[in-house]
Every structure is written in structure tokens, then in C-alpha cells.
Biopython code that builds the backbone (N, CA, C, O; Angstrom):
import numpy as np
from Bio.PDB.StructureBuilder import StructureBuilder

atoms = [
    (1, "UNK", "N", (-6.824, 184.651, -70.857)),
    (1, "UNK", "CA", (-7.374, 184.090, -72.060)),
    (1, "UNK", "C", (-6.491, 182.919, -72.484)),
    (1, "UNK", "O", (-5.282, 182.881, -72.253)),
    (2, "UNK", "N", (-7.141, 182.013, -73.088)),
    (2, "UNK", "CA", (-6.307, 180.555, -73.774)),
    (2, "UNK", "C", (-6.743, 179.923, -74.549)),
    (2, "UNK", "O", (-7.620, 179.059, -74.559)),
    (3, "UNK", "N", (-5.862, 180.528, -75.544)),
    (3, "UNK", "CA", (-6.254, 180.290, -76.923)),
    (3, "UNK", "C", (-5.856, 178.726, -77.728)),
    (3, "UNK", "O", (-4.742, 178.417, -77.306)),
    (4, "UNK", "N", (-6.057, 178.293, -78.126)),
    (4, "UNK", "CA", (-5.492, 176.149, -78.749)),
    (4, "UNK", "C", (-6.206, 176.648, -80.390)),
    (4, "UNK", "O", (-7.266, 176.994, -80.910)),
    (5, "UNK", "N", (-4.742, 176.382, -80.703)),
    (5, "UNK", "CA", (-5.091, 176.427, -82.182)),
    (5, "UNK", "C", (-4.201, 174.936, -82.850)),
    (5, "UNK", "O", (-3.049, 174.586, -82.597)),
    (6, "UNK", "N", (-5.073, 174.368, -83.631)),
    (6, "UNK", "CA", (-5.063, 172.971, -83.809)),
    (6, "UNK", "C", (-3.861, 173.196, -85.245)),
    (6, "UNK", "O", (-3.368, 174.297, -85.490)),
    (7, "UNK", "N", (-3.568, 171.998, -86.023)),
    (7, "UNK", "CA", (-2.476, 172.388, -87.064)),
    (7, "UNK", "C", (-3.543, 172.274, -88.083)),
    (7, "UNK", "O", (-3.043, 171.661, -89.026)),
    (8, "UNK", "N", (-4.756, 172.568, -88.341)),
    (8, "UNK", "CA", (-5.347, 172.852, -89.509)),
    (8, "UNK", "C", (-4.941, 174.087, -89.347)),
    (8, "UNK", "O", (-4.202, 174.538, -90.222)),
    (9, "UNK", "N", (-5.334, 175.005, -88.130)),
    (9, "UNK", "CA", (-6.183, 176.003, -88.088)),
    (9, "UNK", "C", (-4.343, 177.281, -88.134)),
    (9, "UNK", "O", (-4.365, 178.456, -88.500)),
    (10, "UNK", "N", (-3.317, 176.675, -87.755)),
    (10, "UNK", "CA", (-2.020, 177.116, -88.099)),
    (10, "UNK", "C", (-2.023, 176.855, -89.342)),
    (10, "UNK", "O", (-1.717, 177.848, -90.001)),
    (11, "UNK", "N", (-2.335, 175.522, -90.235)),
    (11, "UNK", "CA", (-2.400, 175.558, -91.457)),
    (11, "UNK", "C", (-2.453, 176.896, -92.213)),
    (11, "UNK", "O", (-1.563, 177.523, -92.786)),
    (12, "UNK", "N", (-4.068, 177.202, -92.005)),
    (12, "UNK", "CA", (-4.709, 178.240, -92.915)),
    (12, "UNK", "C", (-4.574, 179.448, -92.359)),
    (12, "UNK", "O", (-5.177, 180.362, -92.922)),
    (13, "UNK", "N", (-3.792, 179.761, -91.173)),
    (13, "UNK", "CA", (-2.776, 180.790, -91.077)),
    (13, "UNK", "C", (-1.513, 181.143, -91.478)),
    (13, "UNK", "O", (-1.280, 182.342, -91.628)),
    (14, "UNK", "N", (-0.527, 180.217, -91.711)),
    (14, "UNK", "CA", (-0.240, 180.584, -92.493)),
    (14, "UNK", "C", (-0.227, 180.581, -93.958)),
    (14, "UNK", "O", (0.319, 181.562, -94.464)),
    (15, "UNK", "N", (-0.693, 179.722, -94.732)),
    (15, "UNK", "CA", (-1.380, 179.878, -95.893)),
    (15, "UNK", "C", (-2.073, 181.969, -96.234)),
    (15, "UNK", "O", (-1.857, 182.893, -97.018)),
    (16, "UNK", "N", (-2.744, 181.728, -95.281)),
    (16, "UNK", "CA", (-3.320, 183.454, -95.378)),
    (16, "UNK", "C", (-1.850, 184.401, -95.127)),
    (16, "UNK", "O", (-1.632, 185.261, -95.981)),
    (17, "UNK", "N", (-1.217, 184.311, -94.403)),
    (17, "UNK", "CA", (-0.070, 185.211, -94.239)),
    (17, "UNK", "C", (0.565, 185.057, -95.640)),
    (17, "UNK", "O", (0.728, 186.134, -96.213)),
    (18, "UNK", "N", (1.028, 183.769, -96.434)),
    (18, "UNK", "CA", (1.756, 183.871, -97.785)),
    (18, "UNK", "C", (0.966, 184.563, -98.537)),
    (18, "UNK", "O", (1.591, 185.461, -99.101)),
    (19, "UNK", "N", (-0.554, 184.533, -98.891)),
    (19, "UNK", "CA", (-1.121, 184.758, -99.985)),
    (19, "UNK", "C", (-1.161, 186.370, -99.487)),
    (19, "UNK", "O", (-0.695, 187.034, -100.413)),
    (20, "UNK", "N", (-1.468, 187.061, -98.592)),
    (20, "UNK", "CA", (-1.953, 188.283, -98.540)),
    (20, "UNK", "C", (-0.319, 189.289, -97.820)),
    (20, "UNK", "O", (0.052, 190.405, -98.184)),
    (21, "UNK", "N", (0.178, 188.599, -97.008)),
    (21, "UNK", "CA", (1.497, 189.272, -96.650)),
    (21, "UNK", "C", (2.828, 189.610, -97.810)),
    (21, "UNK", "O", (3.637, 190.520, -97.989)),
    (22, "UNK", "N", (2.573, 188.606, -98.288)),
    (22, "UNK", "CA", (3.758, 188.092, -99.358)),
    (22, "UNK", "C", (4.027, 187.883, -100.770)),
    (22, "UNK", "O", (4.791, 187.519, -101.664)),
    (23, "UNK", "N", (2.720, 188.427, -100.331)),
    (23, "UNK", "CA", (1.566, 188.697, -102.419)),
    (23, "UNK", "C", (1.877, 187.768, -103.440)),
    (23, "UNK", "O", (2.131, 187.907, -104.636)),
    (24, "UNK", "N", (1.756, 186.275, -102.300)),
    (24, "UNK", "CA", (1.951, 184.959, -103.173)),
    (24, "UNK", "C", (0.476, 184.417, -103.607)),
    (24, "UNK", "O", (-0.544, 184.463, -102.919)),
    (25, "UNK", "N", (0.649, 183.802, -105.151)),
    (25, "UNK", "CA", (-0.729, 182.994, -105.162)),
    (25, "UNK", "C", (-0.623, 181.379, -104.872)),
    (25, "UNK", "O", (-1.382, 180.467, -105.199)),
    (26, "UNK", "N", (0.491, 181.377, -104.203)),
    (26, "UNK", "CA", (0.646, 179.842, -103.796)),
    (26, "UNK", "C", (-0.310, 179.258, -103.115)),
    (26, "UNK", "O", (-0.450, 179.846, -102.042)),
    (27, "UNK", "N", (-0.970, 178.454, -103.223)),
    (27, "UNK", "CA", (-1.819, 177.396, -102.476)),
    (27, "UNK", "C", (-1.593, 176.269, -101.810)),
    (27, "UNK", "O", (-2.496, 175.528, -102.199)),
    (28, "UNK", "N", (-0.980, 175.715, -101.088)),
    (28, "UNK", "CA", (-0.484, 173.910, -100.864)),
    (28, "UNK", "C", (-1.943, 173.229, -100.820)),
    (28, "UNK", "O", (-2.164, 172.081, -101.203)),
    (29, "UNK", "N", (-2.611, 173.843, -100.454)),
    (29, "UNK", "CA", (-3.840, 173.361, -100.420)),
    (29, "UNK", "C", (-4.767, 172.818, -102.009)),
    (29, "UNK", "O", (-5.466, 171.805, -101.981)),
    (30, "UNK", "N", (-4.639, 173.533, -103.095)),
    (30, "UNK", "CA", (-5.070, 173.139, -104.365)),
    (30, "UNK", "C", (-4.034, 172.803, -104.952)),
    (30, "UNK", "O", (-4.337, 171.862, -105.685)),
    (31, "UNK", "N", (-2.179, 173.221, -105.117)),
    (31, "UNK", "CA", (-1.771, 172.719, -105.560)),
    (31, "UNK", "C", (-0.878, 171.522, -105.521)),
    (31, "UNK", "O", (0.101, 171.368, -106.251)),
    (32, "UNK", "N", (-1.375, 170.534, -104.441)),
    (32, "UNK", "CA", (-0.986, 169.600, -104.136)),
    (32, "UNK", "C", (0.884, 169.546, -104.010)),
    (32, "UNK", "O", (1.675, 168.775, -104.553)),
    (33, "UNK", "N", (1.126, 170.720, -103.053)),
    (33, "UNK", "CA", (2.487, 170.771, -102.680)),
    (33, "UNK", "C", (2.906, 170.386, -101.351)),
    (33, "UNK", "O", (2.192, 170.609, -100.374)),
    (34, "UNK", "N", (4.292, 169.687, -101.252)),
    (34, "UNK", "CA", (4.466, 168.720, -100.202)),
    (34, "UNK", "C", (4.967, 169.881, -99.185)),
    (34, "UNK", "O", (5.541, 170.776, -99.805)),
    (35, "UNK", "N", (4.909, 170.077, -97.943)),
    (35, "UNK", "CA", (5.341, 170.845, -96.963)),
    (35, "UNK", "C", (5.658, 170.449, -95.857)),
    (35, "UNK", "O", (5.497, 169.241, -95.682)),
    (36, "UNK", "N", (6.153, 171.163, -94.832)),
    (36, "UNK", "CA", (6.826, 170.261, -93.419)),
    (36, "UNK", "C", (6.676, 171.688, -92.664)),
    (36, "UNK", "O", (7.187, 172.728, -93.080)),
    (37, "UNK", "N", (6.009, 171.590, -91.661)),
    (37, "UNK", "CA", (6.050, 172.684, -90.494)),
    (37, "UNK", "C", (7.100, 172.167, -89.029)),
    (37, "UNK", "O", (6.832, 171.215, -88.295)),
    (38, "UNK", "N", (8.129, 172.952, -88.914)),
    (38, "UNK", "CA", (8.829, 172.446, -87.916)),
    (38, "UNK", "C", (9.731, 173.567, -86.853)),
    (38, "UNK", "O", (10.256, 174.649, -87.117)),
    (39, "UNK", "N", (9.664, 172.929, -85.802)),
    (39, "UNK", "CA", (9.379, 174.492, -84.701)),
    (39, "UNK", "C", (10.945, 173.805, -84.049)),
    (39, "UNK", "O", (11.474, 172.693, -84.030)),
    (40, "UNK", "N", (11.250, 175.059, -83.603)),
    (40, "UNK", "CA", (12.819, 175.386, -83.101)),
    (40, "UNK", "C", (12.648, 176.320, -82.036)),
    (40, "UNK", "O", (12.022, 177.374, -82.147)),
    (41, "UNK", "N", (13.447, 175.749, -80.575)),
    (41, "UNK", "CA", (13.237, 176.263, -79.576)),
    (41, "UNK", "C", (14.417, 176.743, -78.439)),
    (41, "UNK", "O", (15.347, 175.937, -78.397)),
    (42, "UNK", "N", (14.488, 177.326, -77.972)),
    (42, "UNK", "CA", (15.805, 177.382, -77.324)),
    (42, "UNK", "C", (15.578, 177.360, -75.862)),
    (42, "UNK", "O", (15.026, 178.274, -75.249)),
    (43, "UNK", "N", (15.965, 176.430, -75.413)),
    (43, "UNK", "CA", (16.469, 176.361, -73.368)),
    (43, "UNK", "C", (17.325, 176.751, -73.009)),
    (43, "UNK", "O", (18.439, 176.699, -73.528)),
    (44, "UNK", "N", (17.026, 177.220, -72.064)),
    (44, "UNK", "CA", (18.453, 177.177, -71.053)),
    (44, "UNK", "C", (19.015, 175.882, -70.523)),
    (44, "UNK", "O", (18.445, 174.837, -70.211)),
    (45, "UNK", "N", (20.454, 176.275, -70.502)),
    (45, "UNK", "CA", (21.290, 174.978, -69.722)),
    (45, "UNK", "C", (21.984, 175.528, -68.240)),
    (45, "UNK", "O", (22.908, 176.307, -68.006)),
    (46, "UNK", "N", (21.172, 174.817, -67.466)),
    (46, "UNK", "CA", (21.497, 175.424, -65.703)),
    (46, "UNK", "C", (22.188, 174.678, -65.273)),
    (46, "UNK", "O", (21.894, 173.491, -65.133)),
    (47, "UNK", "N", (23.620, 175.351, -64.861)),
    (47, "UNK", "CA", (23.898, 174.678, -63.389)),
    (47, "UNK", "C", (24.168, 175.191, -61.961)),
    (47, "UNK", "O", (24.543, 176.242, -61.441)),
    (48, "UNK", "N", (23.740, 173.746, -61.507)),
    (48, "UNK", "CA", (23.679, 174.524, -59.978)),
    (48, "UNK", "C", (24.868, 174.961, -59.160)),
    (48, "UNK", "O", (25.999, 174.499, -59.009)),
    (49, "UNK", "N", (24.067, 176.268, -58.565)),
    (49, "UNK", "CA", (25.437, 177.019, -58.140)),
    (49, "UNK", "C", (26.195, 176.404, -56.583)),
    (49, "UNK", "O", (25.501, 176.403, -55.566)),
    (50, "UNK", "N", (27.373, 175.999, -56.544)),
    (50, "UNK", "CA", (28.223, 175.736, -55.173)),
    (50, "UNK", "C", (28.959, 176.375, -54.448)),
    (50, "UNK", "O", (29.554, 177.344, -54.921)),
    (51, "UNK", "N", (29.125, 176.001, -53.064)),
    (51, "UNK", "CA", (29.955, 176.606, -51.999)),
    (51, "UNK", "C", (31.308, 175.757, -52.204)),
    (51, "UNK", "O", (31.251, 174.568, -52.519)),
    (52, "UNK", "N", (32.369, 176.345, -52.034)),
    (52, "UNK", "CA", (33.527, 176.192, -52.271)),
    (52, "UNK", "C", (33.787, 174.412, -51.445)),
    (52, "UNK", "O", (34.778, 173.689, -51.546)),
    (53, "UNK", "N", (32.861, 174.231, -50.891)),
    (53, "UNK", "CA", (32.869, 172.663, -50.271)),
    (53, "UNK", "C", (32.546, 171.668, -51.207)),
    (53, "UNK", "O", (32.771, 170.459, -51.142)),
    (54, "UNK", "N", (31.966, 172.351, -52.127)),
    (54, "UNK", "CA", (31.051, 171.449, -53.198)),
    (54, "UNK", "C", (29.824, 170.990, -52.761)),
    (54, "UNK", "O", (29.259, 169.970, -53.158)),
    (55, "UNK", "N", (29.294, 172.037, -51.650)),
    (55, "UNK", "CA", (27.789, 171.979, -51.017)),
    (55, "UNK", "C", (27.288, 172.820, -51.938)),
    (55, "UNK", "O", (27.837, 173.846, -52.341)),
    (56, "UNK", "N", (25.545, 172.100, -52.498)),
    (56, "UNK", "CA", (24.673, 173.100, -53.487)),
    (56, "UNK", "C", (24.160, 174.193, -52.587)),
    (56, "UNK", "O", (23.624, 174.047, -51.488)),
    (57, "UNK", "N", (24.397, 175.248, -53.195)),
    (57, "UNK", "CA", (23.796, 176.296, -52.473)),
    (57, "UNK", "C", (22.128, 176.658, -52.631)),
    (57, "UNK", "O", (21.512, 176.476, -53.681)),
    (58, "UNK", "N", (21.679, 177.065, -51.702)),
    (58, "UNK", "CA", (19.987, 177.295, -51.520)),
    (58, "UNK", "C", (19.469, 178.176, -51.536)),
    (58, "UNK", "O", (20.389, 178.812, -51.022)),
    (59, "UNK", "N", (18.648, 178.975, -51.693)),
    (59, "UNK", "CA", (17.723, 180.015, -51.548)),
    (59, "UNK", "C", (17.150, 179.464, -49.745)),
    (59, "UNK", "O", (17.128, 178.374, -49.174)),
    (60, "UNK", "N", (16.741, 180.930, -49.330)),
    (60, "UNK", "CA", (16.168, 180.826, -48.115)),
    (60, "UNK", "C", (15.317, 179.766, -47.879)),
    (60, "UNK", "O", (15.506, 178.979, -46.951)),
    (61, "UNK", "N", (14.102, 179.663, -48.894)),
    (61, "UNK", "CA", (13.359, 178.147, -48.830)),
    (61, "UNK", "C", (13.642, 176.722, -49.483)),
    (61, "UNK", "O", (12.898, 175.914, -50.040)),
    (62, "UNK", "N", (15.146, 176.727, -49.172)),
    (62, "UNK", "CA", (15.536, 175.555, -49.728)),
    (62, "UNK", "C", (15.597, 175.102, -50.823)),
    (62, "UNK", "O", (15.966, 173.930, -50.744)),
    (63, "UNK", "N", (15.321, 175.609, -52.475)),
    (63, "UNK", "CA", (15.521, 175.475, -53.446)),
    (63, "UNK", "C", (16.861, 176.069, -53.800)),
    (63, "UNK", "O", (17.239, 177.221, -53.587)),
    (64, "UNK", "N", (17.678, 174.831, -54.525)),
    (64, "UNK", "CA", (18.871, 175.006, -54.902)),
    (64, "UNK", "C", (19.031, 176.335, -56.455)),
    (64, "UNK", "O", (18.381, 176.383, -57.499)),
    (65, "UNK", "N", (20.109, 177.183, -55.972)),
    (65, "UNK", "CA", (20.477, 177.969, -56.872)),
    (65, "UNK", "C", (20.918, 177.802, -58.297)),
    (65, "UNK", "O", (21.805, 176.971, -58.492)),
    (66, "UNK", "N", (20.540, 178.322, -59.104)),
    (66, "UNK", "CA", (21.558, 178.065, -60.303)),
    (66, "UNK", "C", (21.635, 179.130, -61.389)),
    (66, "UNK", "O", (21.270, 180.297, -61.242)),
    (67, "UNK", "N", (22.149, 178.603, -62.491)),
    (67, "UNK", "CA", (22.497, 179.948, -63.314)),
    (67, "UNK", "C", (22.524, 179.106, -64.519)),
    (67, "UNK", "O", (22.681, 177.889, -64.612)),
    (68, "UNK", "N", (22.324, 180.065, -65.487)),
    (68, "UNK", "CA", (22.555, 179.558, -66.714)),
    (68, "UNK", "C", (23.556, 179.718, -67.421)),
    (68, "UNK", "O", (23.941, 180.878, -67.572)),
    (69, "UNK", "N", (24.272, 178.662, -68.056)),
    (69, "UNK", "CA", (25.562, 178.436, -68.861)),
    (69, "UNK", "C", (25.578, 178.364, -69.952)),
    (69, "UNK", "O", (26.710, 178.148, -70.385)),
    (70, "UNK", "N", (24.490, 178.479, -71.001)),
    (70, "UNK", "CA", (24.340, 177.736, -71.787)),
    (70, "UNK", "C", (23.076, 178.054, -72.759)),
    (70, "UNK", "O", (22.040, 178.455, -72.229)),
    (71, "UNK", "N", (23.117, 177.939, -73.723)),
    (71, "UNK", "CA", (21.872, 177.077, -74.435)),
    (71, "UNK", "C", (21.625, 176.441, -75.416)),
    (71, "UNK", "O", (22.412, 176.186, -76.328)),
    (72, "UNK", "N", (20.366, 176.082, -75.315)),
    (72, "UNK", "CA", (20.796, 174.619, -76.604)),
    (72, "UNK", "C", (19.210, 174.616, -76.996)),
    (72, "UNK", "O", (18.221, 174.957, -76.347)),
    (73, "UNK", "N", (19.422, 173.890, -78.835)),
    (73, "UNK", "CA", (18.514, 174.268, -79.100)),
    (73, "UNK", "C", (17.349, 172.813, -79.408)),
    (73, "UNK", "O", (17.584, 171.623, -79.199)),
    (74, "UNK", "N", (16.505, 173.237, -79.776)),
    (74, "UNK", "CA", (15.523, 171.825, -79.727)),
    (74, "UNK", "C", (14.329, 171.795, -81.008)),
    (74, "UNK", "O", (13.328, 172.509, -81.064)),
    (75, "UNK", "N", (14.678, 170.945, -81.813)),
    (75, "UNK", "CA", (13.855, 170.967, -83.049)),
    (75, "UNK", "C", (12.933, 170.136, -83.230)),
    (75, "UNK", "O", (13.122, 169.016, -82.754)),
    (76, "UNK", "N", (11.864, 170.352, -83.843)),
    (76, "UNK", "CA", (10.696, 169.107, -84.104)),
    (76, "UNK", "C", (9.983, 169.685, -84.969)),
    (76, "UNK", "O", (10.053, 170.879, -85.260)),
    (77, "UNK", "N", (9.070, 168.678, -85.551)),
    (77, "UNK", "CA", (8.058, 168.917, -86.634)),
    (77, "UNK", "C", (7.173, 168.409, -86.125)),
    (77, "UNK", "O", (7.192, 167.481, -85.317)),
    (78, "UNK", "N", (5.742, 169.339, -86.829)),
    (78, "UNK", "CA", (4.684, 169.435, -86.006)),
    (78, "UNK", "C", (3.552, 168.382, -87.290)),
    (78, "UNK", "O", (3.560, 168.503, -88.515)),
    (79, "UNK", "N", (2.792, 167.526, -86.544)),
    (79, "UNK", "CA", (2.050, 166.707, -87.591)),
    (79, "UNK", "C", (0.561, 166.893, -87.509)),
    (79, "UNK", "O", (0.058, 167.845, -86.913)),
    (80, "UNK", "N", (0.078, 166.242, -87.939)),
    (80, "UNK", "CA", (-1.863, 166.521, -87.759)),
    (80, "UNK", "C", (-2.208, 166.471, -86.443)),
    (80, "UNK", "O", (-3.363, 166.866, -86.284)),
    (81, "UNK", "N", (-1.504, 166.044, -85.136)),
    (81, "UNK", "CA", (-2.109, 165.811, -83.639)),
    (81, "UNK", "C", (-1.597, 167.305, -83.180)),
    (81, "UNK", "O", (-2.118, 167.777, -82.170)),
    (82, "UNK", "N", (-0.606, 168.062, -83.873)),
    (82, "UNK", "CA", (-0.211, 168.925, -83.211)),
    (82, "UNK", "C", (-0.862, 169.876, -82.584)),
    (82, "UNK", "O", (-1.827, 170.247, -83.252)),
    (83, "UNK", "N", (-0.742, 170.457, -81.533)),
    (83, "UNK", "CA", (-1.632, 171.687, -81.140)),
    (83, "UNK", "C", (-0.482, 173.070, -80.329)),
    (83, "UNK", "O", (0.375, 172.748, -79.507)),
    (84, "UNK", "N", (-0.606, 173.907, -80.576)),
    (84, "UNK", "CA", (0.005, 175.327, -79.864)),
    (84, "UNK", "C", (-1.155, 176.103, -78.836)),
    (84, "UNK", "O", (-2.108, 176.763, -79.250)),
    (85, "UNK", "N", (-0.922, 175.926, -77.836)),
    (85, "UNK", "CA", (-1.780, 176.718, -76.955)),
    (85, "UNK", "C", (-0.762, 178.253, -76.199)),
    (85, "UNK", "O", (0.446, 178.401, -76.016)),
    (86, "UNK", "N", (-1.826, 179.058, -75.960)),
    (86, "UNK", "CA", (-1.148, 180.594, -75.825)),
    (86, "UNK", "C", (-2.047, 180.748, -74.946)),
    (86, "UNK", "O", (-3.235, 180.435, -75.030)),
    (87, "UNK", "N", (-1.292, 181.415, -73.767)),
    (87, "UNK", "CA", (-2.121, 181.698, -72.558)),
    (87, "UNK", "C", (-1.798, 183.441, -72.764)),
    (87, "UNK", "O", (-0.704, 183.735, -73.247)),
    (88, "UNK", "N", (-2.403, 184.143, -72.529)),
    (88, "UNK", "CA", (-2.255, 185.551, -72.011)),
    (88, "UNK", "C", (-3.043, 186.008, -71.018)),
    (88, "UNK", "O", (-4.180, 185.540, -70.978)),
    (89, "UNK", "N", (-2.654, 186.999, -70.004)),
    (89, "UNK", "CA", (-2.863, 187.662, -69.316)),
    (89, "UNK", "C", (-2.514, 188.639, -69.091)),
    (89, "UNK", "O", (-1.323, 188.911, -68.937)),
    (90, "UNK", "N", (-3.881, 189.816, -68.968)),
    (90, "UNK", "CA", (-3.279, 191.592, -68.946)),
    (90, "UNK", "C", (-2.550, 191.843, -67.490)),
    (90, "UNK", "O", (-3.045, 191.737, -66.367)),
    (91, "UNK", "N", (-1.313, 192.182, -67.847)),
    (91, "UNK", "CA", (-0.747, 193.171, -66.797)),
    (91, "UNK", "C", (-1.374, 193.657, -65.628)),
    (91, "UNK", "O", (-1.815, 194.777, -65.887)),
    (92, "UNK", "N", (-1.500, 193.491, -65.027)),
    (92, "UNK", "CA", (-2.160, 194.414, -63.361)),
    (92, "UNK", "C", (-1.463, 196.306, -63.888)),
    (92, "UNK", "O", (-2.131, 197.331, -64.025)),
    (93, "UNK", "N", (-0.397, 196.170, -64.009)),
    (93, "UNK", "CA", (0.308, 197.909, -64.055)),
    (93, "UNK", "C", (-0.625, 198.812, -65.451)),
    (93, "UNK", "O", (-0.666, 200.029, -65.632)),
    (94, "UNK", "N", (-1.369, 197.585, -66.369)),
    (94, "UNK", "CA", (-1.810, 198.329, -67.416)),
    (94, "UNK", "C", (-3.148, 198.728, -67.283)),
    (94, "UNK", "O", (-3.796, 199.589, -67.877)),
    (95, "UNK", "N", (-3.485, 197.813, -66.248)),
    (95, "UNK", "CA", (-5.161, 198.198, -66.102)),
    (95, "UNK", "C", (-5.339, 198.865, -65.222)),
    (95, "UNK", "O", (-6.533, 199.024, -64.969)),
    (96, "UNK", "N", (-4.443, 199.521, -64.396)),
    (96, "UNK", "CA", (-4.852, 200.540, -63.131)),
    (96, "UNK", "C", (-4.511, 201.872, -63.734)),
    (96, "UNK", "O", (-4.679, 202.904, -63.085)),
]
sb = StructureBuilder()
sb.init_structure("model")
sb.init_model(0)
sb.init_chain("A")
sb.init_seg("    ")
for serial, (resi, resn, name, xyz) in enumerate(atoms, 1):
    if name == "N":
        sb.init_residue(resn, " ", resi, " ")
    sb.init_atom(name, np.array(xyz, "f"), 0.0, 1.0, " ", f" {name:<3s}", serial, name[0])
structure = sb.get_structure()
């Protein structure tokens, strides 16, 4: 399944989560309040793993090894073009 939910449609989600989760009667929507939606993400920082030669080491099919050292984080704000898409797929182990 793949779901695209546009930033209206996150809009008036969360809007519904404050008013009914949080037993706010806040509106941004009627009461002309300024807001900023902004998403925070975290990567990994890889490096690739070496042989004491300072040759990159490989996996059997030739893709170089690595590991993670690290992470770091990555911020942005999301504007009217924004979109979040969510892919899911059921498990094979849950449906047998």
C-alpha cells in the first residue's frame, strides 16, 4: 500500500490530533495563527571498512563494507509543495 499525504491533508491532521487528543480548542485555521511544521531526521555516518593496507574491503559481490560511526541530524521545514509518502507492506511471517 502507498499512501501521499499532501501538507493540507497533514495540516488537518494534525489540527484534529490537538483539538480531540489534547482537548485543545485551538484552531490555526480560524484563528489566524502563524505556525511552522518542521521535520528532523537522523542518518547514519558510514565509513568504509579497511585492510590493514588501506585496501577497502568488499563483500563477496564486490560492494565495499562499512559501518557506522556516527550520526547526524538533518532539519527542514515543510511548505505548501510538501508531500510525505508511506509505503507499507504485510510481512510474509504474518500472513502464513
Amino acid at each position: 500500500m502507498h499512501i501521499k499525504l499532501g501538507m493540507y491533508d497533514l495540516e488537518k491532521a494534525l489540527m484534529k490530533y490537538i483539538q480531540e487528543e489534547m482537548k485543545s480548542n485551538l484552531d490555526w485555521f480560524k484563528d489566524s495563527i502563524y505556525y511552522e511544521i518542521n521535520v528532523e531526521i537522523q542518518q547514519p555516518v558510514e565509513e568504509q571498512l579497511k585492510h590493514k593496507n588501506g585496501k577497502v574491503m568488499k563483500t563477496e559481490y564486490g560492494q565495499p563494507l562499512s559501518k557506522v560511526v556516527g550520526w547526524e541530524t538533518k532539519s527542514f521545514s515543510l511548505d505548501d509543495g510538501s508531500e510525505i509518502e508511506i509505503y507499507l507492506e504485510r510481512n510474509a511471517e504474518v500472513t502464513s
